[in-house]
KEKE-3310 file (N, C-alpha, C; in steps of 0.2 Angstrom, whole numbers, plus 5000, padded with zeros to 4 digits):
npx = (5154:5143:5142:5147:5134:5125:5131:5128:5114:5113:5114:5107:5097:5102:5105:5089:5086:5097:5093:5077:5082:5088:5078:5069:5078:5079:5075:5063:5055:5055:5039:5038:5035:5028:5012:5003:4993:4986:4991:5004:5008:5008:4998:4991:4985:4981:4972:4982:4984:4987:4989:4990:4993:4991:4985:4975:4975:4974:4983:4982:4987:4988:4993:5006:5006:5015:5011:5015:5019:5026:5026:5033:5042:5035:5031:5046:5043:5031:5016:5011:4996:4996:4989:4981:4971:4958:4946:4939:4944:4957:4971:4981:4982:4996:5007:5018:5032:5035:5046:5055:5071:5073:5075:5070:5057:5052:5040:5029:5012:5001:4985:4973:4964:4945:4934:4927:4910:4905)
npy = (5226:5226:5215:5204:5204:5199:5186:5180:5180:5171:5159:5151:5150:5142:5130:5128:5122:5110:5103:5101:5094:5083:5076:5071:5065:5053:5035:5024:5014:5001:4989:4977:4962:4952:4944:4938:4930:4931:4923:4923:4914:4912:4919:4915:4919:4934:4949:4962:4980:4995:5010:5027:5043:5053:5054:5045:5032:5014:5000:4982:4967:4950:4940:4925:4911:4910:4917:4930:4947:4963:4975:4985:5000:5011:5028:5040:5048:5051:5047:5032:5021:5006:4990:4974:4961:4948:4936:4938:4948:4959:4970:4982:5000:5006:5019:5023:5035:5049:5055:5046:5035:5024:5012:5001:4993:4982:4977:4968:4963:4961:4950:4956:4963:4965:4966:4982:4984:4990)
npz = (4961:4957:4948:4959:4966:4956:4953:4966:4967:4952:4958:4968:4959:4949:4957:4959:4945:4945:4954:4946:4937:4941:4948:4937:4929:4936:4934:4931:4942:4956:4961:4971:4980:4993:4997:5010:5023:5039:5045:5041:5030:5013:5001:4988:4972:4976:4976:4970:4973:4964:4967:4957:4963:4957:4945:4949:4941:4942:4945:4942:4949:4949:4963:4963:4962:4976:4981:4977:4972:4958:4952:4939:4929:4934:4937:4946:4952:4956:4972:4976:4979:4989:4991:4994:4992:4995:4994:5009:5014:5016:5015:5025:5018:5009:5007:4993:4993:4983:4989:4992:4989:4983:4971:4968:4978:4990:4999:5013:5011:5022:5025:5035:5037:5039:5026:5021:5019:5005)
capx = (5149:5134:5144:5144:5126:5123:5131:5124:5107:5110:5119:5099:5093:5105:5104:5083:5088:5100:5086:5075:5083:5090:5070:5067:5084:5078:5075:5059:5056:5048:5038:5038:5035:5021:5004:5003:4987:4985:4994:5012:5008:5008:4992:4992:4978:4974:4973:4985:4980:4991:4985:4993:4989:4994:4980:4971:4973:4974:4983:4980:4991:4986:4997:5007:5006:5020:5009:5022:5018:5028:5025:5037:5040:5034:5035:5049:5040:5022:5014:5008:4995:4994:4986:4978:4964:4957:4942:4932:4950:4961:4977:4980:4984:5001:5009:5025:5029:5040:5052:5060:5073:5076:5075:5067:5054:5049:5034:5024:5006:4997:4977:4972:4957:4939:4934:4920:4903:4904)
capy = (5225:5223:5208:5200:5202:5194:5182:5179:5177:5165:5151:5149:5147:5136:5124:5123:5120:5105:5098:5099:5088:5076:5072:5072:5061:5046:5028:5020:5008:4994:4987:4970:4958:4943:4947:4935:4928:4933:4917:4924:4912:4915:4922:4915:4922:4937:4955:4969:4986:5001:5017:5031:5046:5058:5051:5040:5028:5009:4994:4978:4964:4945:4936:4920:4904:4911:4926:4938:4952:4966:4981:4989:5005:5015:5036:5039:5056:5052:5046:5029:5019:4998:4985:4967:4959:4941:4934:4946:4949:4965:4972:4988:5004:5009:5025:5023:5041:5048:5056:5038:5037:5018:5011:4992:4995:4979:4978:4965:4964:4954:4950:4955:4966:4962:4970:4984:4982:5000)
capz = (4966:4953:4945:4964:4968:4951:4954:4973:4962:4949:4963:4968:4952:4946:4962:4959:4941:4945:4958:4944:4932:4944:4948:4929:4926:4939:4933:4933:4949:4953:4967:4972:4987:4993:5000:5016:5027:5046:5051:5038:5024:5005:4999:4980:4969:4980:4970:4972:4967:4966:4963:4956:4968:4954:4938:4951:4939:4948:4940:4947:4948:4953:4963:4960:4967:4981:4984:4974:4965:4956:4946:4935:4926:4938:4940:4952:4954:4957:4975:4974:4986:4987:4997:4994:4995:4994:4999:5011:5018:5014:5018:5025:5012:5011:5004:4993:4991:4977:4991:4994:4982:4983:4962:4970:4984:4992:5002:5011:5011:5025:5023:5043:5040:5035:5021:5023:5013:5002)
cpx = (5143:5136:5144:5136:5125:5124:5128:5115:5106:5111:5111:5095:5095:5105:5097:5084:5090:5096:5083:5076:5086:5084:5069:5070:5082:5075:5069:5060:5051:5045:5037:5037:5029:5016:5003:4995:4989:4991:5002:5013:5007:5000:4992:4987:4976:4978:4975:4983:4985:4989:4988:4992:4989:4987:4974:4969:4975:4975:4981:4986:4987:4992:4999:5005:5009:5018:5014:5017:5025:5022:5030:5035:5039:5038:5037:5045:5035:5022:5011:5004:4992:4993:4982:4973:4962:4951:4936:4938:4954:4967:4977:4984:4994:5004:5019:5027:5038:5046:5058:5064:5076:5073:5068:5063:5050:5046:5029:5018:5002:4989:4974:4966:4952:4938:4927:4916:4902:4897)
cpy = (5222:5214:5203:5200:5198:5188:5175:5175:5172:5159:5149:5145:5141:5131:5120:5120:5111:5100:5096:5094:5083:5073:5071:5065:5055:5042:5027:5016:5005:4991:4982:4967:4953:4946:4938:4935:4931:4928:4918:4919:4914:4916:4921:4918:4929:4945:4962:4973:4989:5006:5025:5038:5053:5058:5047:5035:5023:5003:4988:4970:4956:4940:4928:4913:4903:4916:4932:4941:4957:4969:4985:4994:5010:5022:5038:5046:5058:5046:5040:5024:5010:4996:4981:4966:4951:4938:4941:4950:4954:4967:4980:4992:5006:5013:5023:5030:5043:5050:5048:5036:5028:5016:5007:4995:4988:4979:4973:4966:4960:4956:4951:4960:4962:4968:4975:4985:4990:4998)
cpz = (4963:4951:4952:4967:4962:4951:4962:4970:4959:4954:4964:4965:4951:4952:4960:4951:4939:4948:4953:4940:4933:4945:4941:4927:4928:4936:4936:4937:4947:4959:4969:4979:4988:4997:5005:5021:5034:5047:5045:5033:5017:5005:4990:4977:4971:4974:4972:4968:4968:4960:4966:4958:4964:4947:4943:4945:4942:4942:4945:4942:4953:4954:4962:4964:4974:4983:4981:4968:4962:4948:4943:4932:4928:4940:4944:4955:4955:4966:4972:4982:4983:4992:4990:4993:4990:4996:5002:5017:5014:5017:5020:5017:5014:5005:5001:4988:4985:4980:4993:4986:4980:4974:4963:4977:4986:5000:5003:5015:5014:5025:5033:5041:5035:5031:5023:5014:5015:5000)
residu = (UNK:UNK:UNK:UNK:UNK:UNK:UNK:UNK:UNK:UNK:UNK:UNK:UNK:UNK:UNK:UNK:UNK:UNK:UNK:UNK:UNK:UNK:UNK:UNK:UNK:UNK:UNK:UNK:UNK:UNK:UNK:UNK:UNK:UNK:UNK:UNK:UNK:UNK:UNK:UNK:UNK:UNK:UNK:UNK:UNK:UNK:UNK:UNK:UNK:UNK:UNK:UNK:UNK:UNK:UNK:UNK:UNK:UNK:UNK:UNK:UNK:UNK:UNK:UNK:UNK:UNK:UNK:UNK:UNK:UNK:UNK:UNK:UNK:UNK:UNK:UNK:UNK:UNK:UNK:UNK:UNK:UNK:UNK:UNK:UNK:UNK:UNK:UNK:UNK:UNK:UNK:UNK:UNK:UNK:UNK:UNK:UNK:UNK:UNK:UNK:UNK:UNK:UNK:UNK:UNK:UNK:UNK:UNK:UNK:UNK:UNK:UNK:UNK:UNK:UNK:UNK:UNK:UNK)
# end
Protein backbone atom coordinates (compact mmCIF):
# COMPACT_ATOMS: atom_id res chain seq x y z
CA UNK A 1 0.00 0.00 0.00
CA UNK A 2 2.91 2.70 1.09
CA UNK A 3 4.87 1.56 -2.18
CA UNK A 4 1.38 2.47 -4.13
CA UNK A 5 0.73 5.83 -2.68
CA UNK A 6 4.30 6.57 -3.33
CA UNK A 7 4.20 5.93 -6.34
CA UNK A 8 0.63 7.95 -6.86
CA UNK A 9 3.13 10.87 -5.76
CA UNK A 10 5.90 10.85 -7.70
CA UNK A 11 3.68 10.51 -11.48
CA UNK A 12 3.08 14.40 -10.49
CA UNK A 13 6.25 15.42 -10.01
CA UNK A 14 7.69 13.68 -12.61
CA UNK A 15 5.02 15.07 -15.35
CA UNK A 16 5.88 18.98 -13.87
CA UNK A 17 9.47 17.90 -14.22
CA UNK A 18 9.08 16.69 -18.03
CA UNK A 19 6.96 20.12 -18.80
CA UNK A 20 9.83 21.84 -17.25
CA UNK A 21 12.55 20.70 -19.45
CA UNK A 22 10.54 20.46 -22.62
CA UNK A 23 10.11 24.59 -22.01
CA UNK A 24 13.80 24.78 -21.38
CA UNK A 25 14.60 22.28 -24.35
CA UNK A 26 12.76 24.71 -27.21
CA UNK A 27 14.52 26.25 -30.06
CA UNK A 28 15.07 29.91 -30.44
CA UNK A 29 12.50 31.59 -32.83
CA UNK A 30 12.18 34.09 -35.19
CA UNK A 31 9.85 36.71 -36.11
CA UNK A 32 9.46 38.07 -39.43
CA UNK A 33 7.05 39.82 -41.73
CA UNK A 34 6.51 43.50 -43.75
CA UNK A 35 5.31 46.56 -42.11
CA UNK A 36 2.52 47.95 -44.76
CA UNK A 37 0.89 51.67 -45.15
CA UNK A 38 -2.91 52.27 -44.74
CA UNK A 39 -3.43 51.69 -48.50
CA UNK A 40 -1.36 47.66 -47.93
CA UNK A 41 1.77 48.83 -49.54
CA UNK A 42 5.40 48.27 -48.41
CA UNK A 43 6.60 50.61 -45.86
CA UNK A 44 10.49 50.58 -46.50
CA UNK A 45 12.64 52.38 -43.97
CA UNK A 46 9.92 52.48 -41.21
CA UNK A 47 11.30 51.20 -37.56
CA UNK A 48 10.28 47.94 -35.88
CA UNK A 49 10.59 47.66 -32.16
CA UNK A 50 10.20 44.68 -30.13
CA UNK A 51 10.27 44.56 -26.63
CA UNK A 52 10.90 41.93 -24.41
CA UNK A 53 8.17 41.88 -21.76
CA UNK A 54 10.40 39.89 -19.46
CA UNK A 55 13.86 42.53 -19.30
CA UNK A 56 11.86 45.35 -21.08
CA UNK A 57 14.59 45.49 -23.16
CA UNK A 58 13.53 46.78 -26.91
CA UNK A 59 15.54 45.85 -30.08
CA UNK A 60 14.81 47.77 -33.13
CA UNK A 61 15.07 46.72 -36.41
CA UNK A 62 14.85 49.00 -39.71
CA UNK A 63 12.99 47.73 -42.43
CA UNK A 64 14.12 47.00 -46.06
CA UNK A 65 13.24 48.43 -49.16
CA UNK A 66 10.11 45.65 -49.37
CA UNK A 67 9.17 46.76 -45.72
CA UNK A 68 10.56 43.33 -44.27
CA UNK A 69 11.90 42.91 -41.13
CA UNK A 70 13.03 39.77 -38.94
CA UNK A 71 14.30 39.09 -35.73
CA UNK A 72 16.05 36.06 -34.77
CA UNK A 73 17.26 34.28 -31.67
CA UNK A 74 14.52 34.91 -29.86
CA UNK A 75 13.50 33.41 -26.09
CA UNK A 76 10.81 30.87 -26.75
CA UNK A 77 9.93 31.38 -23.03
CA UNK A 78 9.75 35.22 -22.61
CA UNK A 79 6.51 37.39 -23.77
CA UNK A 80 7.24 39.78 -26.45
CA UNK A 81 5.51 43.11 -27.71
CA UNK A 82 6.04 44.66 -31.51
CA UNK A 83 4.70 47.24 -33.64
CA UNK A 84 6.11 49.90 -36.34
CA UNK A 85 6.36 53.12 -36.78
CA UNK A 86 7.21 55.63 -39.66
CA UNK A 87 6.62 59.12 -39.95
CA UNK A 88 4.09 60.41 -37.41
CA UNK A 89 2.29 57.01 -38.43
CA UNK A 90 2.34 53.78 -36.06
CA UNK A 91 1.09 50.39 -36.12
CA UNK A 92 -0.88 48.90 -33.52
CA UNK A 93 1.00 46.82 -30.51
CA UNK A 94 0.83 43.27 -30.85
CA UNK A 95 1.59 40.54 -28.21
CA UNK A 96 3.68 37.52 -29.34
CA UNK A 97 3.39 35.30 -26.19
CA UNK A 98 5.57 32.60 -25.20
CA UNK A 99 2.50 30.18 -25.12
CA UNK A 100 2.54 29.90 -29.00
CA UNK A 101 4.67 27.25 -29.69
CA UNK A 102 5.20 27.89 -33.48
CA UNK A 103 9.64 28.22 -34.07
CA UNK A 104 8.73 31.13 -37.30
CA UNK A 105 6.10 33.74 -36.29
CA UNK A 106 5.11 35.97 -39.11
CA UNK A 107 3.31 39.02 -38.48
CA UNK A 108 2.27 41.87 -40.49
CA UNK A 109 2.39 45.31 -39.40
CA UNK A 110 0.17 47.95 -40.98
CA UNK A 111 0.95 51.92 -40.25
CA UNK A 112 -3.13 53.17 -39.54
CA UNK A 113 -2.72 55.18 -36.52
CA UNK A 114 -1.42 58.61 -35.88
CA UNK A 115 1.20 58.61 -33.58
CA UNK A 116 0.47 60.48 -30.02
CA UNK A 117 2.66 63.38 -28.81
CA UNK A 118 4.10 61.82 -25.29
Amino acid sequence: MKKSLHILWMMPLLALLALASAAQDRKPRTVRGIVVDREENPAPRSVVYLKNRQTMMVRTYIADNEGRYRFSGLDPNVDYEIHAERDDLTSAKRTISSLDGRQEIVIQLKLDKQKSSE
